[in-house]
FIKE-625112 format. One record per atom (N, C-alpha, C): residue number from 1; residue in three letters; z, x, y. Coordinates in nm, 2 decimals, padded with zeros to 4 digits. Atoms other than C-alpha are relative to their C-alpha. Last residue first. Example, Ala and Ser with C-alpha at 12.3 -4.5 7.8 and 13.67 -1.06 7.14 Angstrom:
<pts>
- seq,type,w,u,v
- 2,SER,00.00,-00.09,-00.11
- 2,SER,00.71,01.37,-00.11
- 2,SER,00.08,-00.08,00.11
- 1,ALA,00.00,00.09,-00.12
- 1,ALA,00.78,01.23,-00.45
- 1,ALA,00.00,00.09,00.12
</pts>
This chain:
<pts>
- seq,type,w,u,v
- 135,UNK,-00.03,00.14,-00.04
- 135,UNK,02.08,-06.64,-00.08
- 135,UNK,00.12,-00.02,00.06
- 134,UNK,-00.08,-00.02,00.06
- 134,UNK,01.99,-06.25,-00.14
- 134,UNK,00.03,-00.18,00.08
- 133,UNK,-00.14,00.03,-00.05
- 133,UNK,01.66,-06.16,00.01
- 133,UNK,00.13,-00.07,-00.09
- 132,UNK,00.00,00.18,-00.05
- 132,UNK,01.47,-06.02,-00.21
- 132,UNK,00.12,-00.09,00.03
- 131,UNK,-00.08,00.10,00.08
- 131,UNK,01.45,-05.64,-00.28
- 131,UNK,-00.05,-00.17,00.08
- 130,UNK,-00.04,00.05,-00.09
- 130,UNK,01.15,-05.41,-00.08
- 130,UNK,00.10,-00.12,-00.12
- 129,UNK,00.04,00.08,00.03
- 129,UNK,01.07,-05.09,-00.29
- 129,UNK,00.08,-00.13,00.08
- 128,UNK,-00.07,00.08,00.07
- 128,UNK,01.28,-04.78,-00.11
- 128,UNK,-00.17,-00.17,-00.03
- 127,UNK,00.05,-00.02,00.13
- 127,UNK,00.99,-04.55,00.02
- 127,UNK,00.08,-00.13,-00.07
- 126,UNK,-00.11,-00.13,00.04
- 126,UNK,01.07,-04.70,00.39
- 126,UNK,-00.09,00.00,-00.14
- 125,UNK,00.01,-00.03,00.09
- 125,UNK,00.78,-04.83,00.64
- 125,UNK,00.12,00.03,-00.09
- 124,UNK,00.12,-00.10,00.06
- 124,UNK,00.91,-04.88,01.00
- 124,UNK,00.01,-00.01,-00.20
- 123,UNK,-00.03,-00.12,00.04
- 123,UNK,01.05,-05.22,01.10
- 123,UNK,-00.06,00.11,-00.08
- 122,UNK,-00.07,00.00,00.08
- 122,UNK,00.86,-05.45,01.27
- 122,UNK,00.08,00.13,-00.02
- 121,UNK,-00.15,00.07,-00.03
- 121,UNK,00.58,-05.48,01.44
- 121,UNK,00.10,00.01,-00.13
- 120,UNK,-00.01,00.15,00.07
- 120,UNK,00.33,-05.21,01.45
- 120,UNK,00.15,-00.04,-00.04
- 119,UNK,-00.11,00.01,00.11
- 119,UNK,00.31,-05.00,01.76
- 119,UNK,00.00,-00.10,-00.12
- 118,UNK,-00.10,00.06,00.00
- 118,UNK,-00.02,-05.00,01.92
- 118,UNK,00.09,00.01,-00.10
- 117,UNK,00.00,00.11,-00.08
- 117,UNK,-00.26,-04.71,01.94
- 117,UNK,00.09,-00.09,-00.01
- 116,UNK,-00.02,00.10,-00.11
- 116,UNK,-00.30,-04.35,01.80
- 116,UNK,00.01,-00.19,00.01
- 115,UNK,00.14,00.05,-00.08
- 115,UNK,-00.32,-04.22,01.50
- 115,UNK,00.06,-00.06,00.14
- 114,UNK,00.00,00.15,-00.02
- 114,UNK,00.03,-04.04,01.41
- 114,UNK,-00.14,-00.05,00.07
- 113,UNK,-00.02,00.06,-00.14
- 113,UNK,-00.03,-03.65,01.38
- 113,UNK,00.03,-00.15,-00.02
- 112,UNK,00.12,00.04,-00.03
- 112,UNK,00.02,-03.49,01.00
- 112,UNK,-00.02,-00.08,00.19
- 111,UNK,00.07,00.06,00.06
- 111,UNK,00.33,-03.33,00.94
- 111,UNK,-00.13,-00.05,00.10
- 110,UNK,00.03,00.08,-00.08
- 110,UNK,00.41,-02.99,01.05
- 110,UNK,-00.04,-00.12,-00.10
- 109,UNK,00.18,-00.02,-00.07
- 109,UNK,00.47,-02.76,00.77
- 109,UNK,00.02,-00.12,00.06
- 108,UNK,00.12,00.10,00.08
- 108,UNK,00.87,-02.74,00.67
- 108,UNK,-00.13,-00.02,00.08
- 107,UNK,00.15,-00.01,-00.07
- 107,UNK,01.06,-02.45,00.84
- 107,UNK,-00.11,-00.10,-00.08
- 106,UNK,00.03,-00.03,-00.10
- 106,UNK,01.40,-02.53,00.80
- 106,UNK,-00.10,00.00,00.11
- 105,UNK,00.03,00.15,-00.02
- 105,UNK,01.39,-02.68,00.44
- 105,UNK,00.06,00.00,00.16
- 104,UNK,-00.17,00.06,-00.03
- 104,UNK,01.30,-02.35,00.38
- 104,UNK,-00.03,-00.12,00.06
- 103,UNK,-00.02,00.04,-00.17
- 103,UNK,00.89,-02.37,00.30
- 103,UNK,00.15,00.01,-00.04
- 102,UNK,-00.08,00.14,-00.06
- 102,UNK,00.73,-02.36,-00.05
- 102,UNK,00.04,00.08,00.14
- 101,UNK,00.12,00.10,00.03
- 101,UNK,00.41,-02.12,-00.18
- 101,UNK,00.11,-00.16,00.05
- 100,UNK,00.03,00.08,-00.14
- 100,UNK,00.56,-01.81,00.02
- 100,UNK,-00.05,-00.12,-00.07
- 99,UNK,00.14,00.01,-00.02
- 99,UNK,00.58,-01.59,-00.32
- 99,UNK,-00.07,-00.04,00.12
- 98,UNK,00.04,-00.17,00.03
- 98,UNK,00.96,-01.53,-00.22
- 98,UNK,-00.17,-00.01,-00.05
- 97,UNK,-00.06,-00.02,-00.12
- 97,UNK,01.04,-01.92,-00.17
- 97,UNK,-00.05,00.13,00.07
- 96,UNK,00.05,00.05,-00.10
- 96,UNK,00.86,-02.00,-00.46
- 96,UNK,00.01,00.05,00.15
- 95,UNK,00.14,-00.10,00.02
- 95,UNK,01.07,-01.74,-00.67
- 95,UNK,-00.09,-00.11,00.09
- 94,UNK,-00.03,-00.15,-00.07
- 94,UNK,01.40,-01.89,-00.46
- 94,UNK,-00.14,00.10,-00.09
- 93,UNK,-00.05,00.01,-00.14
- 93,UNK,01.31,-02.26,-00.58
- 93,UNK,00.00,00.11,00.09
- 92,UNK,00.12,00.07,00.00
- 92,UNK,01.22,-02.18,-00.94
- 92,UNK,-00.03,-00.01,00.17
- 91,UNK,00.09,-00.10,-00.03
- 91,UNK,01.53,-01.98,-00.97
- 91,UNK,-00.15,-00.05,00.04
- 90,UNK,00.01,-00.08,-00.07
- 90,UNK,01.71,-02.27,-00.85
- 90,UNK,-00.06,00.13,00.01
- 89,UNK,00.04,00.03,-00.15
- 89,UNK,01.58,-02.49,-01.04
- 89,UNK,00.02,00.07,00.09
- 88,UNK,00.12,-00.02,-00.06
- 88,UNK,01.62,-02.26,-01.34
- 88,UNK,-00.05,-00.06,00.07
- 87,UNK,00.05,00.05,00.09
- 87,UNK,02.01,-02.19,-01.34
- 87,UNK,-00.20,-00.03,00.05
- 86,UNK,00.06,00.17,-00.12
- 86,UNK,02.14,-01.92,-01.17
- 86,UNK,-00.07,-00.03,-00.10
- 85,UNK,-00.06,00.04,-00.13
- 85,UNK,02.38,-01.64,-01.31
- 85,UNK,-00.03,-00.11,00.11
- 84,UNK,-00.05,00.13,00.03
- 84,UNK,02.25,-01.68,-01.69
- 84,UNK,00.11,-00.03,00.16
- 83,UNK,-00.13,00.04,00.04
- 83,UNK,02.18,-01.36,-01.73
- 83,UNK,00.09,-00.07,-00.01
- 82,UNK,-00.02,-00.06,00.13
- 82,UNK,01.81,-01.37,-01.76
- 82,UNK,00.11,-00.02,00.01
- 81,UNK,00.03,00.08,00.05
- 81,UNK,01.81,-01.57,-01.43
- 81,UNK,00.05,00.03,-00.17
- 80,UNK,-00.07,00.12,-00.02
- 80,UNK,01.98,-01.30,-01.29
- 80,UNK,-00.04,-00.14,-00.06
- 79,UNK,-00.12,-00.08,00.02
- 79,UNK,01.75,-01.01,-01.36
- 79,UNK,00.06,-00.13,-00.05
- 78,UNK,00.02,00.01,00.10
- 78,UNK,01.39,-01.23,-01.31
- 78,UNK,00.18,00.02,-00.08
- 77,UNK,00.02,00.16,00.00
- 77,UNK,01.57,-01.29,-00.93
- 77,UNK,-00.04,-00.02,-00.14
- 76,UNK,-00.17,00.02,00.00
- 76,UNK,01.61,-00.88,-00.93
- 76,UNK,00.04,-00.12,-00.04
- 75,UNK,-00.10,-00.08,00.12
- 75,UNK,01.29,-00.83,-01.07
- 75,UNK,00.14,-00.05,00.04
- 74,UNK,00.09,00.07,00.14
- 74,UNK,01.10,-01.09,-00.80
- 74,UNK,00.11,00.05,-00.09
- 73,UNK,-00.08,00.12,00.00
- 73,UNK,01.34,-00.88,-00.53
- 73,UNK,-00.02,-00.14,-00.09
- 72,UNK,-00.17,-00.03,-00.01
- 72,UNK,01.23,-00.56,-00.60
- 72,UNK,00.06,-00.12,-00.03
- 71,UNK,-00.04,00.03,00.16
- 71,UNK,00.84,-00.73,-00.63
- 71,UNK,00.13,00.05,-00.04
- 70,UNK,-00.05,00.18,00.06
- 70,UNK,00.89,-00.84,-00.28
- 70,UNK,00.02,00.04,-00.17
- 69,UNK,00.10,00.08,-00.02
- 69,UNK,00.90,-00.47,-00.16
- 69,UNK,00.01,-00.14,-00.05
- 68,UNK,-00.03,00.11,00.13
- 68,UNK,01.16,-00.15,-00.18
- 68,UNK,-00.10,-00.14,00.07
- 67,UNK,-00.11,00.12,-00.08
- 67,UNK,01.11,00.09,00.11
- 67,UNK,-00.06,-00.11,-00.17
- 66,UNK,00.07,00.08,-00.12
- 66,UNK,00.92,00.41,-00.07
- 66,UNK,00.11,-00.11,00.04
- 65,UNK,-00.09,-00.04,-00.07
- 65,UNK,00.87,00.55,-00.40
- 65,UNK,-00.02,-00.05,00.12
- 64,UNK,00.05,-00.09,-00.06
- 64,UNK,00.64,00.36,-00.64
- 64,UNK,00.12,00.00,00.11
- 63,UNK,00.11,00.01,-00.12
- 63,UNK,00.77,00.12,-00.88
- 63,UNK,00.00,00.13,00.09
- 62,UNK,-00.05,00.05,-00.10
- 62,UNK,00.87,00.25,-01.22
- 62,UNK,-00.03,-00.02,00.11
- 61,UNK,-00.05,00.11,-00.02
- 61,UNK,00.64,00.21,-01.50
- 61,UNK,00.11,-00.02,00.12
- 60,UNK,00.08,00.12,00.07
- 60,UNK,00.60,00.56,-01.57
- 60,UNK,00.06,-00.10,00.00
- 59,UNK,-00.02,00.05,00.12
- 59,UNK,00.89,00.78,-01.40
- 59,UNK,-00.13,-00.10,-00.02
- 58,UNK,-00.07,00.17,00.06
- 58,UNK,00.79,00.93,-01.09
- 58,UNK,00.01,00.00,-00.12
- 57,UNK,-00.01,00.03,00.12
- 57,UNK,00.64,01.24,-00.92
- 57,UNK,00.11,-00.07,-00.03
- 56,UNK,00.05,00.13,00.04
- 56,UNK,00.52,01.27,-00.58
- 56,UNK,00.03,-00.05,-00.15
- 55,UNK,-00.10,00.13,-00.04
- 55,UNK,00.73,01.52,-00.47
- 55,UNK,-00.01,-00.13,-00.02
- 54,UNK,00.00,00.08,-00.12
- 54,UNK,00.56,01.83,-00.63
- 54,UNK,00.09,-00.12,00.00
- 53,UNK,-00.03,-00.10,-00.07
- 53,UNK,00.55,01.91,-00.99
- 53,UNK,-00.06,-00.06,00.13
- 52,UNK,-00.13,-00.10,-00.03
- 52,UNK,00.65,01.73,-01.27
- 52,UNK,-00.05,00.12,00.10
- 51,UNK,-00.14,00.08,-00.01
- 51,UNK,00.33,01.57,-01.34
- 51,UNK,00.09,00.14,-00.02
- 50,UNK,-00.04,00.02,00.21
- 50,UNK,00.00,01.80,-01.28
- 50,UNK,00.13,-00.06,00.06
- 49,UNK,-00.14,-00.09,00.06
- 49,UNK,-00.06,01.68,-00.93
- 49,UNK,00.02,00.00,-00.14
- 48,UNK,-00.14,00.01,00.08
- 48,UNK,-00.34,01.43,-00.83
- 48,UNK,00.05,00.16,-00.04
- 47,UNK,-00.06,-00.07,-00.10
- 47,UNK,-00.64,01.50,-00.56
- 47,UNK,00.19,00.01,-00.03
- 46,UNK,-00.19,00.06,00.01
- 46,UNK,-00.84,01.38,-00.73
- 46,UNK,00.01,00.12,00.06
- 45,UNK,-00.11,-00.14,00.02
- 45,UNK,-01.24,01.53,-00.62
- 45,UNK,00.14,-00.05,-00.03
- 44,UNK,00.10,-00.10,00.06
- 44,UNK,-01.54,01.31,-00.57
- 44,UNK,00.08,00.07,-00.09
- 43,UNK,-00.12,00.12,00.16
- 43,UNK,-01.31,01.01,-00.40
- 43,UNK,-00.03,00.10,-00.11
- 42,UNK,00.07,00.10,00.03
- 42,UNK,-01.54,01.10,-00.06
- 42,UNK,00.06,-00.03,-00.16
- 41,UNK,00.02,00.10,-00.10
- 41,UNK,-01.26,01.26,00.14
- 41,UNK,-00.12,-00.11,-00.09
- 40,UNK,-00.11,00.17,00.02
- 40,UNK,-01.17,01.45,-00.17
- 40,UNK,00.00,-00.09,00.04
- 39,UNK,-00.01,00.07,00.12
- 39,UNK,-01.52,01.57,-00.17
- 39,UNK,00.11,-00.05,-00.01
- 38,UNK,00.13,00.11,00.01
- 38,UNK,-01.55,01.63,00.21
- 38,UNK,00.01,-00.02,-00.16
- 37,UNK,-00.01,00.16,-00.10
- 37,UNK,-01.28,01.83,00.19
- 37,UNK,-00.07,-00.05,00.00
- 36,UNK,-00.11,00.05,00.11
- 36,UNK,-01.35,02.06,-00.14
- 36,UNK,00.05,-00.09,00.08
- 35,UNK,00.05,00.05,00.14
- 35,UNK,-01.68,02.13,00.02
- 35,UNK,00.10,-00.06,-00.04
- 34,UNK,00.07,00.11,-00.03
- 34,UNK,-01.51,02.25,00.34
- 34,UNK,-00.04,-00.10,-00.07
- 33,UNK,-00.08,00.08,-00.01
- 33,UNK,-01.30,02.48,00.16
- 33,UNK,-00.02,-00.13,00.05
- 32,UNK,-00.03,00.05,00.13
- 32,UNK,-01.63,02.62,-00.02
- 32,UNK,00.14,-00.08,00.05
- 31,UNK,00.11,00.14,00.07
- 31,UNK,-01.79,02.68,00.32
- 31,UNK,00.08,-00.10,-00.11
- 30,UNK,00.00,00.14,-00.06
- 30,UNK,-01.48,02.81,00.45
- 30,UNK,-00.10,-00.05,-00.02
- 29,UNK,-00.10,00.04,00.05
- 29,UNK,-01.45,03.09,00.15
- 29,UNK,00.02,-00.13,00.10
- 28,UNK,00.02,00.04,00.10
- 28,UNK,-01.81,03.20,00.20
- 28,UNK,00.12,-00.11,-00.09
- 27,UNK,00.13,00.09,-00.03
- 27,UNK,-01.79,03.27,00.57
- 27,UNK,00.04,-00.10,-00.16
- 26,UNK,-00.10,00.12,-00.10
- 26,UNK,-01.47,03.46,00.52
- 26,UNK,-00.08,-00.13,00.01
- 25,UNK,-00.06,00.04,00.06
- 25,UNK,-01.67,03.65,00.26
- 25,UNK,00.09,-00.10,00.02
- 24,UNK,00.00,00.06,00.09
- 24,UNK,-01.91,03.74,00.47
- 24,UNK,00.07,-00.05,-00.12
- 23,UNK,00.03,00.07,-00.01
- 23,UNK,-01.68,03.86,00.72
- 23,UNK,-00.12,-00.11,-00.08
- 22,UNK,-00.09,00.07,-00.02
- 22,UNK,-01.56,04.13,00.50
- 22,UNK,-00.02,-00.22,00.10
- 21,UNK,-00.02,00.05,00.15
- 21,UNK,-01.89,04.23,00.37
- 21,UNK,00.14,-00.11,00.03
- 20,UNK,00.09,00.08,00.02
- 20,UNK,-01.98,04.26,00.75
- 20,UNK,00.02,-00.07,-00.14
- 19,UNK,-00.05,00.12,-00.10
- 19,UNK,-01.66,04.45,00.85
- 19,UNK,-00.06,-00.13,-00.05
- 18,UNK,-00.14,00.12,00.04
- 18,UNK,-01.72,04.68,00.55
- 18,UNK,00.05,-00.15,00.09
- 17,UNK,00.08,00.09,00.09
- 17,UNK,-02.09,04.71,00.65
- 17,UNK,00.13,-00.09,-00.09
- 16,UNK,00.08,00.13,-00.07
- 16,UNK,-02.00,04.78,01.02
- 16,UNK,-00.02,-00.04,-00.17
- 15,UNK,-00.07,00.08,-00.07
- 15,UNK,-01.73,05.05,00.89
- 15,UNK,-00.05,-00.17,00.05
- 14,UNK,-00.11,00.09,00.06
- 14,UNK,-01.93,05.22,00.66
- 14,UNK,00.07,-00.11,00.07
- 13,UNK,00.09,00.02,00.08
- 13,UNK,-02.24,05.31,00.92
- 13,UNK,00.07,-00.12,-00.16
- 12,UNK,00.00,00.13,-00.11
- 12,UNK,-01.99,05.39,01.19
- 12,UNK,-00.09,-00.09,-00.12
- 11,UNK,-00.12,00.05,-00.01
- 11,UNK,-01.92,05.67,00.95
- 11,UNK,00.05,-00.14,00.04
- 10,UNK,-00.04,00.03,00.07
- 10,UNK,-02.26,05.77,00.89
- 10,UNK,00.10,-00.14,-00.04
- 9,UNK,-00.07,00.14,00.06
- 9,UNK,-02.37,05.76,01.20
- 9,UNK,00.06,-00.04,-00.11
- 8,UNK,-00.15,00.00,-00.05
- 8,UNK,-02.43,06.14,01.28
- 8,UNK,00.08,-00.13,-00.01
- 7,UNK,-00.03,00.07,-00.15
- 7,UNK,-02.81,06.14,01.25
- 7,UNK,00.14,-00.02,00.07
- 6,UNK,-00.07,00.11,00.04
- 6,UNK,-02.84,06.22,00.85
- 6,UNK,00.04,-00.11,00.16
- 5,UNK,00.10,00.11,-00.03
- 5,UNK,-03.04,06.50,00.90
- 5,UNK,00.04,-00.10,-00.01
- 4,UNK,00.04,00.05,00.09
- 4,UNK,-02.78,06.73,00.78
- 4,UNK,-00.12,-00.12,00.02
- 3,UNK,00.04,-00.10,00.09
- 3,UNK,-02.71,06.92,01.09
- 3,UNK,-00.03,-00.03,-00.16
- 2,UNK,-00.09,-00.05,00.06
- 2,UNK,-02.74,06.62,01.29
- 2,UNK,-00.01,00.11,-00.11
- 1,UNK,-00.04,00.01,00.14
- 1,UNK,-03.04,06.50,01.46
- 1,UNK,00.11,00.09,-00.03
</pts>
């Protein structure tokens, strides 16, 4: 024992408890980081920006930053019609075209197969209505 009864560890005594306080708190601070991942990970937590800060910020109503998309080209096609640069078959035609609900008259859908078996005589089908012969 030490001339104060104290054993001589004092010193060592502080050191281990600062270390310990210290590492508990390290402990304490990746629990809670963890927590805050696993909550944004489950939707728990936004993860939004006050506006005007950071890179993500936009104007309301404008589309989102990024490679421009079909609706770019919808607006632009709205644009033009509005000013009277194409008329409305053709916008009608080129917004179809851009939704996918028509075909260029390149890529038309397959038609249907032909049934099989003998040719029939004559000449093929036409739309035209049939006139009468002409004397």
């Amino acid at each position: 024992m030490g001339p104060r009864g104290g054993g001589g560890f004092g010193f060592l005594h502080m050191i281990a408890g600062l270390v310990g306080t210290v590492v508990f708190l390290a402990i304490l601070l990746g629990l809670a980081a963890l927590a805050y991942k696993i909550a944004r990970k489950k939707g728990w937590v936004s993860g939004r920006r006050r506006p005007g800060h950071g890179p993500h910020h936009h104007e309301p109503g404008a589309p989102p930053p990024g490679p421009p998309g079909p609706w770019e080209a919808l607006r632009i096609l709205d644009e033009r019609l509005a000013r009277g640069e194409i008329e409305i078959d053709d916008y009608k035609a080129r917004r179809d075209a851009l939704n996918g609900t028509s075909y260029p008259p390149f890529h038309q859908p397959p038609s249907p197969p032909t049934p099989p078996g003998p040719a029939p005589d004559g000449p093929p089908p036409t739309r035209e209505e049939p006139q009468p012969p002409v004397p």
